[in-house]
KOLKESE-985662 format. One record per residue (C-alpha): residue number from 1; residue in three letters; x, y, z. Coordinates in Angstrom, 3 decimals. Last residue first. Layout:
// residues N
(NUM Ala (X Y Z))
...
***
This chain:
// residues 379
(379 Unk (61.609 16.829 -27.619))
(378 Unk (59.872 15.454 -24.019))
(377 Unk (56.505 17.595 -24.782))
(376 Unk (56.171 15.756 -28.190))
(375 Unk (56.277 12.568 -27.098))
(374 Unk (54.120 13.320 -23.886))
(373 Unk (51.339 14.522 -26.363))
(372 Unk (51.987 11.370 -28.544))
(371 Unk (51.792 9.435 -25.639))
(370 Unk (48.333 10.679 -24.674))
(369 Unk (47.419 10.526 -28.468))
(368 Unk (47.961 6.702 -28.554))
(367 Unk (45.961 6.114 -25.130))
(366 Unk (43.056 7.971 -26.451))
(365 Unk (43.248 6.044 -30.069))
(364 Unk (43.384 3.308 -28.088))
(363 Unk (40.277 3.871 -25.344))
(362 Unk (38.276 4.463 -28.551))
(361 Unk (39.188 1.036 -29.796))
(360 Unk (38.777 -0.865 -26.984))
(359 Unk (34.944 1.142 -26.221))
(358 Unk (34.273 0.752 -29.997))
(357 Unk (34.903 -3.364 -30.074))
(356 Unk (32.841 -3.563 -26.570))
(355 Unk (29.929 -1.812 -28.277))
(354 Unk (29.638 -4.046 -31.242))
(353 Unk (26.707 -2.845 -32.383))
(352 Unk (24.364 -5.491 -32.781))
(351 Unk (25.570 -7.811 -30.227))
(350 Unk (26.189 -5.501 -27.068))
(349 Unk (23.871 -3.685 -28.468))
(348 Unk (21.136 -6.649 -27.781))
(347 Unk (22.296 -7.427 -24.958))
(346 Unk (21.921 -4.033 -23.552))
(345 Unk (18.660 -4.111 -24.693))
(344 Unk (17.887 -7.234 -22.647))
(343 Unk (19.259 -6.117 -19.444))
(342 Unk (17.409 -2.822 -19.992))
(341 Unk (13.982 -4.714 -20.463))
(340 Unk (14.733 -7.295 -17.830))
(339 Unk (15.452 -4.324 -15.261))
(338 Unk (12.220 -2.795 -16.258))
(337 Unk (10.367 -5.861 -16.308))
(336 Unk (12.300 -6.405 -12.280))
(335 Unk (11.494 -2.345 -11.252))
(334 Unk (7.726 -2.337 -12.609))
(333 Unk (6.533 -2.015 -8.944))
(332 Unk (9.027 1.241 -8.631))
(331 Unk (6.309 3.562 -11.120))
(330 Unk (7.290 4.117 -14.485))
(329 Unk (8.610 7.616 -14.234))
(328 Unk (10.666 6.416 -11.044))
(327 Unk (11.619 3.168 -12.451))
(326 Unk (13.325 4.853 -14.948))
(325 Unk (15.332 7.275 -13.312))
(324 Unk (16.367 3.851 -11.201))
(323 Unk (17.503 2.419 -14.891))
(322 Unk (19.225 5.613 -16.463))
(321 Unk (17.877 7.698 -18.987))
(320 Unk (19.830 7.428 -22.050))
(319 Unk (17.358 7.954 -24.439))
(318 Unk (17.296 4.697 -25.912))
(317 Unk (16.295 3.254 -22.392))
(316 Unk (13.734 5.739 -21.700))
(315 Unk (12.484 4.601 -25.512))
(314 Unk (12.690 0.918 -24.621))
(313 Unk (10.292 1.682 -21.248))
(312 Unk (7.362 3.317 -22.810))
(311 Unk (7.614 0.626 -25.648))
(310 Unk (6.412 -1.673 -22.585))
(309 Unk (3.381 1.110 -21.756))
(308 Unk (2.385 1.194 -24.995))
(307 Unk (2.418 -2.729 -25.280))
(306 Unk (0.025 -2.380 -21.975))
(305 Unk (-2.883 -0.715 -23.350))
(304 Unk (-3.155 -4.445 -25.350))
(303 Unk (-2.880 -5.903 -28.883))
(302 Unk (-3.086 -9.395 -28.129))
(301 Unk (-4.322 -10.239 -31.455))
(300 Unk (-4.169 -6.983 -33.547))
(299 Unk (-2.210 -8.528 -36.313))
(298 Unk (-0.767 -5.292 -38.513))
(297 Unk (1.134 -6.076 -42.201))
(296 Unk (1.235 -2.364 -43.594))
(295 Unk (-0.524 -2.238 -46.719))
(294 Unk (-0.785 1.982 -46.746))
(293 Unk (-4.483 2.041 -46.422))
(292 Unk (-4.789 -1.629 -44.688))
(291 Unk (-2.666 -0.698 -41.832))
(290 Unk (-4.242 2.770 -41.677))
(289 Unk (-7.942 0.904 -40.974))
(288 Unk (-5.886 -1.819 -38.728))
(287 Unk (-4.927 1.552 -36.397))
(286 Unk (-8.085 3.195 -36.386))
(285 Unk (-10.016 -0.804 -35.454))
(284 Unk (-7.589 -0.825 -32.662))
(283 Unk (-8.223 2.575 -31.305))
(282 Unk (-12.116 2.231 -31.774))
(281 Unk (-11.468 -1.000 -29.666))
(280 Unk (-9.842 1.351 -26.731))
(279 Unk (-12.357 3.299 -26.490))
(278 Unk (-15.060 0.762 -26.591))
(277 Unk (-13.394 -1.242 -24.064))
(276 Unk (-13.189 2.024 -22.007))
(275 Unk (-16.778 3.024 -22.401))
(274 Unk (-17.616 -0.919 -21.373))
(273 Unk (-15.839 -0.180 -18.206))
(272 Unk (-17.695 3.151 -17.545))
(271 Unk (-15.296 5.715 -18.510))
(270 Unk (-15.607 8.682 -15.753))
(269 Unk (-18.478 10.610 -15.530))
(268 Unk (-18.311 14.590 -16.154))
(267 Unk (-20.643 14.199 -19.444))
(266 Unk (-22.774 11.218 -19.525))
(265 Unk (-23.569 10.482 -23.271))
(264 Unk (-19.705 10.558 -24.090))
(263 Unk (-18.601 9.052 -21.124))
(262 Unk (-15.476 10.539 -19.487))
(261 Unk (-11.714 10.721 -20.099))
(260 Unk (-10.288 14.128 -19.209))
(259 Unk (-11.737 14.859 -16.603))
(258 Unk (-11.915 18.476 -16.125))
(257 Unk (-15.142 19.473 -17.637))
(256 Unk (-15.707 21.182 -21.079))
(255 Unk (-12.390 20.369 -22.888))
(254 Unk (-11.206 21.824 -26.039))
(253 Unk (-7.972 23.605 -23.984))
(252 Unk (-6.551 20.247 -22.874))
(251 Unk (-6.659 18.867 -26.524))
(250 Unk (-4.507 21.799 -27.757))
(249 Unk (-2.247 21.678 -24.658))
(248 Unk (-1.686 17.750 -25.366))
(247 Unk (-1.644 18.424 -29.121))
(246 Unk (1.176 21.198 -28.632))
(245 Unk (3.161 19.389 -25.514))
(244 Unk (3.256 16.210 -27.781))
(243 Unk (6.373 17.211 -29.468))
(242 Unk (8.186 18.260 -26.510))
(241 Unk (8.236 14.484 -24.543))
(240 Unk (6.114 15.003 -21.147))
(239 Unk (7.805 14.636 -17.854))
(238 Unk (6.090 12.337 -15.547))
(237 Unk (5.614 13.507 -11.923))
(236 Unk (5.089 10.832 -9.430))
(235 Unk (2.696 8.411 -7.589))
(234 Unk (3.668 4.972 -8.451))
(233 Unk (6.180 5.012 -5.087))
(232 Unk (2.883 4.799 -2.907))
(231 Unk (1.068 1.791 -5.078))
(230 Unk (-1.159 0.778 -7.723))
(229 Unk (-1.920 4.574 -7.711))
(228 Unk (-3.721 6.576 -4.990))
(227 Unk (-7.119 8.810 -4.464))
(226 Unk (-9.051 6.138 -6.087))
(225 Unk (-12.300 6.403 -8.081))
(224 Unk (-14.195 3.390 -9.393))
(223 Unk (-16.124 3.352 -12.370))
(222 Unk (-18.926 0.800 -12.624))
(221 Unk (-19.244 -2.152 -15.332))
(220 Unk (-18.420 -4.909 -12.598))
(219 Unk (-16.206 -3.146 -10.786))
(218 Unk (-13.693 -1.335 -12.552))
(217 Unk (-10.841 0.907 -11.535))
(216 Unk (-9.833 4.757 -12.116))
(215 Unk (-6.913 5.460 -10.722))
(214 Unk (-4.851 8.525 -8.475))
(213 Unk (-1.543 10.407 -8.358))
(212 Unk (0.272 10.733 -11.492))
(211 Unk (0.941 14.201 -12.423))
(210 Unk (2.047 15.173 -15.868))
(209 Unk (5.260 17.236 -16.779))
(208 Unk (6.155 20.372 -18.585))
(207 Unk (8.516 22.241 -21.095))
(206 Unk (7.608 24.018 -24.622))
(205 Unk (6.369 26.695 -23.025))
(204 Unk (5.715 25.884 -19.476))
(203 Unk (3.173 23.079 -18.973))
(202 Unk (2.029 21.642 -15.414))
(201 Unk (-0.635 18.873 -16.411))
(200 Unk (-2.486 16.864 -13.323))
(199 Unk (-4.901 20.134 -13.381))
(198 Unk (-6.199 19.067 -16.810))
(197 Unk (-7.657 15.741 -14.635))
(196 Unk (-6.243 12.110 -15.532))
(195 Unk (-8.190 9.221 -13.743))
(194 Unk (-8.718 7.096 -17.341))
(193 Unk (-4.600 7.417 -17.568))
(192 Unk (-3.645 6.006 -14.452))
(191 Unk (-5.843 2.722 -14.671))
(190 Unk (-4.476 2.544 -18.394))
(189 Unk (-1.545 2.129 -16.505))
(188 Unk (1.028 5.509 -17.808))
(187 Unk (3.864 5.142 -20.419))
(186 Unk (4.446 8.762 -20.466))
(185 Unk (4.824 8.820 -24.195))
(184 Unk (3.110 5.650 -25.394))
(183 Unk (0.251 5.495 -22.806))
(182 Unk (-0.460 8.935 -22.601))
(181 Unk (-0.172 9.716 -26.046))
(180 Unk (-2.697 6.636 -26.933))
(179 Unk (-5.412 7.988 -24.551))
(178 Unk (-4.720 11.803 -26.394))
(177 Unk (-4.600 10.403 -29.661))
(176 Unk (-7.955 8.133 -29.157))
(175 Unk (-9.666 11.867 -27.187))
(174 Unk (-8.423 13.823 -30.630))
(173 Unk (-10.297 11.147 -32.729))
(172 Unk (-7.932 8.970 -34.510))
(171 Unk (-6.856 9.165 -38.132))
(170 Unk (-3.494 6.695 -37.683))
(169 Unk (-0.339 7.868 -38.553))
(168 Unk (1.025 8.080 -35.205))
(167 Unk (0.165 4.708 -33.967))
(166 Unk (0.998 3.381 -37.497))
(165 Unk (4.602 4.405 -37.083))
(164 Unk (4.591 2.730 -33.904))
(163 Unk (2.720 -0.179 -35.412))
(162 Unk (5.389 -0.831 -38.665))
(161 Unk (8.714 -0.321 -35.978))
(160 Unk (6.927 -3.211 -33.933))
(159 Unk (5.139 -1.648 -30.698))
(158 Unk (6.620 -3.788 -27.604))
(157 Unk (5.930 -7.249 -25.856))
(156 Unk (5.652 -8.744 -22.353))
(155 Unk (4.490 -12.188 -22.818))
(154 Unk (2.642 -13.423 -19.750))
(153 Unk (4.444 -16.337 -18.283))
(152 Unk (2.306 -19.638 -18.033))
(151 Unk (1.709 -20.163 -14.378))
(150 Unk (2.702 -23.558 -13.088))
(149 Unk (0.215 -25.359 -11.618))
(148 Unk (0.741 -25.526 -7.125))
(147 Unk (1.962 -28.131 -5.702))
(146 Unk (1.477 -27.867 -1.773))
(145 Unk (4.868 -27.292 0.311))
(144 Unk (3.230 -25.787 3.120))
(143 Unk (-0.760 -24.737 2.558))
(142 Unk (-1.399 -26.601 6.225))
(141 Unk (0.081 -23.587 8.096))
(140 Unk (1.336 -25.461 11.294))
(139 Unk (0.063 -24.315 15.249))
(138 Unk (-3.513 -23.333 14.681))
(137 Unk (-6.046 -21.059 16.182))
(136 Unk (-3.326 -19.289 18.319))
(135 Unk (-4.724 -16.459 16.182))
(134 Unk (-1.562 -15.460 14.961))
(133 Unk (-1.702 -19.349 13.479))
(132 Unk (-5.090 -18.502 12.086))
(131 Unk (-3.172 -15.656 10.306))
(130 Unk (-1.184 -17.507 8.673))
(129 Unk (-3.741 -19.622 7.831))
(128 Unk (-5.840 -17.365 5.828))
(127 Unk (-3.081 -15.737 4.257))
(126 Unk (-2.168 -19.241 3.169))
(125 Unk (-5.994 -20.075 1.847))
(124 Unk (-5.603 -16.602 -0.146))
(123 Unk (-2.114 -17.411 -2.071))
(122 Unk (-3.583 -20.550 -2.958))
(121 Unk (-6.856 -19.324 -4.487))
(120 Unk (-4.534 -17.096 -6.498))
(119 Unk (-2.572 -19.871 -7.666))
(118 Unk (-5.127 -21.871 -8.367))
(117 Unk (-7.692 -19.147 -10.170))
(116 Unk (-4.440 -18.401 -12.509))
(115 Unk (-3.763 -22.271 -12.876))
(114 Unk (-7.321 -22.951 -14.297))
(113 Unk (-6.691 -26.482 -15.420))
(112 Unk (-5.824 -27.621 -12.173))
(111 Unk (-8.617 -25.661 -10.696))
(110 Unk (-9.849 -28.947 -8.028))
(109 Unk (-6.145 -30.063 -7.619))
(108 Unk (-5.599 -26.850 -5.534))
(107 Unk (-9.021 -27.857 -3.133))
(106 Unk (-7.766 -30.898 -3.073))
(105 Unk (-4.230 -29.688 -2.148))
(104 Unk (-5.320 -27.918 0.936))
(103 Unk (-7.387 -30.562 1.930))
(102 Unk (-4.184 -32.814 2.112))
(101 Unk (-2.398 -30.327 3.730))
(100 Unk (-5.115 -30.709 6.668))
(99 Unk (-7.828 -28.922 7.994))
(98 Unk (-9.196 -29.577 11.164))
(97 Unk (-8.156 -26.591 13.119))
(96 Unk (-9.889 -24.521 10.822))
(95 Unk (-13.161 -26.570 11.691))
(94 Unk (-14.155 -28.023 8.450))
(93 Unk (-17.781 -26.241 6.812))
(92 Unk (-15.981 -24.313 4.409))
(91 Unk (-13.305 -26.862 3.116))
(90 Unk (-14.477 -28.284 -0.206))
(89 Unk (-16.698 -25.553 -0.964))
(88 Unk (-13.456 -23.287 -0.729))
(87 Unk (-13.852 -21.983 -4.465))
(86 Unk (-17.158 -19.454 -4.962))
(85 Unk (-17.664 -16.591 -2.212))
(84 Unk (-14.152 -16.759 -1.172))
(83 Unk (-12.541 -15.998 -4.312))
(82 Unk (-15.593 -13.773 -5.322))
(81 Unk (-15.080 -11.999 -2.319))
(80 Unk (-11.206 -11.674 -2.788))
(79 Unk (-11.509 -10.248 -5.964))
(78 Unk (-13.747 -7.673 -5.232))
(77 Unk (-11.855 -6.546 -2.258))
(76 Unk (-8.835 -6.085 -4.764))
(75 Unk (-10.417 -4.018 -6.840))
(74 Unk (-11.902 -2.090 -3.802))
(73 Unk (-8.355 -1.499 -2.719))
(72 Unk (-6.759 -3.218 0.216))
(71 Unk (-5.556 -2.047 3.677))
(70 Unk (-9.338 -1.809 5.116))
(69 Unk (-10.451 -4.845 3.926))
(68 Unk (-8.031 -6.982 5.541))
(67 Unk (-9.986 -7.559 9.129))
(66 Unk (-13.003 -7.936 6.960))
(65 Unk (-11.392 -10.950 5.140))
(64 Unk (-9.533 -12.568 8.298))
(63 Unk (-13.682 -12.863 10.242))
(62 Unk (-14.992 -13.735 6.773))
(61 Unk (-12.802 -16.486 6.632))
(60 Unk (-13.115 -17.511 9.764))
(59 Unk (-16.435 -18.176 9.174))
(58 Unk (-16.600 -20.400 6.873))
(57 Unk (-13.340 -22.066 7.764))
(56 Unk (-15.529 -23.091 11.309))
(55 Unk (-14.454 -22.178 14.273))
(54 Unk (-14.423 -24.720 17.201))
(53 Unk (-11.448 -23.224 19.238))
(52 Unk (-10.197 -24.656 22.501))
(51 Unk (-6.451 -23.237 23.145))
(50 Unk (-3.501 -25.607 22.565))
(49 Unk (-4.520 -25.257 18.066))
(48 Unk (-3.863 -27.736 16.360))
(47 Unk (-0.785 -29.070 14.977))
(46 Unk (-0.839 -32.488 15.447))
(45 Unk (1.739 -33.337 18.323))
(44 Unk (0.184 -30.033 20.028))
(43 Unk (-3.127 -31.659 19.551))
(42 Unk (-2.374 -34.994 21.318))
(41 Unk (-0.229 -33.021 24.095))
(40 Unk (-3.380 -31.141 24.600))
(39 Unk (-6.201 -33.646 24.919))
(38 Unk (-3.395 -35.718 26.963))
(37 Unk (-3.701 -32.818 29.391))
(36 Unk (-7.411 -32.406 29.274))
(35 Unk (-8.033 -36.208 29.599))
(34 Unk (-5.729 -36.088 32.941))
(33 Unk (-7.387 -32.524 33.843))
(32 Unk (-10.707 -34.980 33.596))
(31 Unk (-9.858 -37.703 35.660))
(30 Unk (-8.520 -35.958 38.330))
(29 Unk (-11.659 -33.976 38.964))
(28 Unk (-13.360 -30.148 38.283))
(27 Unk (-10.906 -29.660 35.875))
(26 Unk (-8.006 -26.527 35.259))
(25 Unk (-5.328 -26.416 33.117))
(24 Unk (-2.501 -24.273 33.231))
(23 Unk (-0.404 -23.658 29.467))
(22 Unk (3.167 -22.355 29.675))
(21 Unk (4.949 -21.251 26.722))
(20 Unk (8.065 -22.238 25.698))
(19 Unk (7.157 -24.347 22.509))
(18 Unk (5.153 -26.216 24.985))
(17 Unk (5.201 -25.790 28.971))
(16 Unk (2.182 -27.564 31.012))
(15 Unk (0.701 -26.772 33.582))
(14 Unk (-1.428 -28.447 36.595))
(13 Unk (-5.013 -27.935 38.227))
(12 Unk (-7.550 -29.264 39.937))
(11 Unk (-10.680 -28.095 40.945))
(10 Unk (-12.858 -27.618 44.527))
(9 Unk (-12.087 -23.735 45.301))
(8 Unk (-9.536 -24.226 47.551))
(7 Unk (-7.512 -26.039 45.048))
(6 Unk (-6.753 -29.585 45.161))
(5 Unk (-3.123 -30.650 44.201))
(4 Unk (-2.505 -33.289 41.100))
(3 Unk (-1.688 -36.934 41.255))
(2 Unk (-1.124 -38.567 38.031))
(1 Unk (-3.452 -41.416 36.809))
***
């Protein structure tokens, strides 16, 4: 046993230096600072923590969830709870510092076949120890290099030519036209849309813009205000296209409250979830209704709010505005599908209409009738 120096107060003590910090460690004998000390090194060599901490991942969890809650929306708190509430059976009574990679995985091989629920379990258990390892809890995130299921990309796709003309064929209500006006010609989140007041529209004559500033989630069945969009550069002004400033001012005026979307029984409430299912159904059903009337070929499998919102971002790109302009009306967090959306397009005139061919050819005929000027100027 090593020899350490008695303190005037009856213990022992010595220090140790790891990952350049220095831990002292105190015992009321030799025998037990030399346990202590080993205790340490063994721990350090293993990852846990150098400071004594029994905490259960049961707890802990909690403890990291509440500290979160504030910086998160109540969408997101709900998801977290029933993350935490119903897939870490399998390590909820470990002590944090006990938990290995190989846990980690088990608890990843557990939802193979539910690779959304994996993946998002995964990106929680990391949080979780990354901040354990803040916490001086634990040295090594255990969730390193775990295999995760793949994630099947989500197909992003736009109105056919046959559903866009259906969209504005189709004998909706004024409140259908006005949800689907929103969504096609300002290519808003549904989210965004269900939260629109008349005081979000500024309209000048024939010229004005809508306000995007706040969303309506779901919880459960119940309506959720927020005073902010998916996130701070989504708030912005959206200008609206001239021909729907005469419905939209139209619609505006036949309002009784200032929502704009509400319950139909309830008056000023917003859209209960299953009044926004049903909204959006009726929609559907309008559009396969027309689709049978004039024996247009119309699948509504997978017909979302969203394929609005991706046509949205073709028709800024067929109107010349320019990507970042773009991302502004969209809101920045769509930045990489707008950027895939443009890239694409642009492939597709490079192709189609032989834009490379015109550019040569018009920068020709310029050249020729530059020399011709200079031709004539030298006679």
């Amino acid at each position: 046993m090593a020899k350490y120096k008695k303190r005037k107060d009856g213990r022992y003590s010595t220090s140790l230096t790891l990952d350049g910090k220095r831990y002292v460690l105190y015992a009321k004998s030799v025998k037990e600072l030399d346990k202590k000390k080993i205790d340490m090194l063994v721990n350090y060599k293993q990852g846990k923590s150098l400071r004594t901490n029994d905490i259960k991942f049961i707890d802990y969890k909690w403890i990291w969830f509440d500290s979160k809650k504030p910086s998160i929306n109540i969408k997101s708190q709900h998801s977290y709870k029933s993350l935490l509430n119903n897939h870490f059976s399998r390590i909820d009574y470990k002590k944090v510092s006990d938990i290995k990679k190989t846990d980690i995985q088990m608890l990843i091989n557990d939802l193979i076949d539910k690779p959304n629920t994996a993946n998002k379990v995964y990106m929680t258990v990391n949080q979780i120890m990354e901040n354990a390892i803040d916490d001086e809890i634990i040295l090594k995130n255990p969730c390193r290099r775990i295999k995760k299921p793949k994630l099947e990309a989500k197909k992003k796709r736009i109105l056919t030519n046959e559903e866009f003309y259906l969209t504005e064929v189709a004998d909706f209500t004024d409140r259908e036209k006005m949800f689907v006006i929103m969504s096609k010609y300002c290519g808003l989140r549904p989210e965004e849309t269900r939260a629109l007041t008349k005081k979000d529209f500024i309209i000048n004559n024939d010229y004005g813009y809508v306000i995007v500033n706040k969303t309506v989630v779901y919880v459960s069945n119940k309506a959720i205000f927020q005073k902010f969009t998916k996130n701070n550069s989504s708030n912005r002004e959206v200008p609206l296209f001239t021909n729907t400033i005469p419905f939209i001012e139209y619609y505006l005026s036949t309002l009784k409250y200032d929502k704009l979307f509400t319950n139909l029984s309830d008056g000023n409430d917003y859209l209960t979830y299953q009044g926004y299912k049903w909204l959006f159904k009726k929609i559907i059903d309008k559009i396969t209704a027309k689709a049978l009337e004039l024996d247009i070929q119309f699948n509504p499998d997978g017909f979302t709010p969203y394929i609005f919102r991706h046509t949205y971002a073709t028709l800024l790109y067929y109107s010349g505005i320019k990507l970042k302009d773009a991302e502004y009306y969209m809101g920045h967090s769509d930045s990489k599908m707008l950027n895939d959306v443009y890239i694409h397009l642009d492939k597709e005139k490079l192709r189609n209409n032989n834009v490379m061919d015109q550019y040569i050819e018009n920068k020709l005929n310029n050249t020729k009738k530059f020399f011709n000027k200079k031709l004539l100027e030298t006679k």
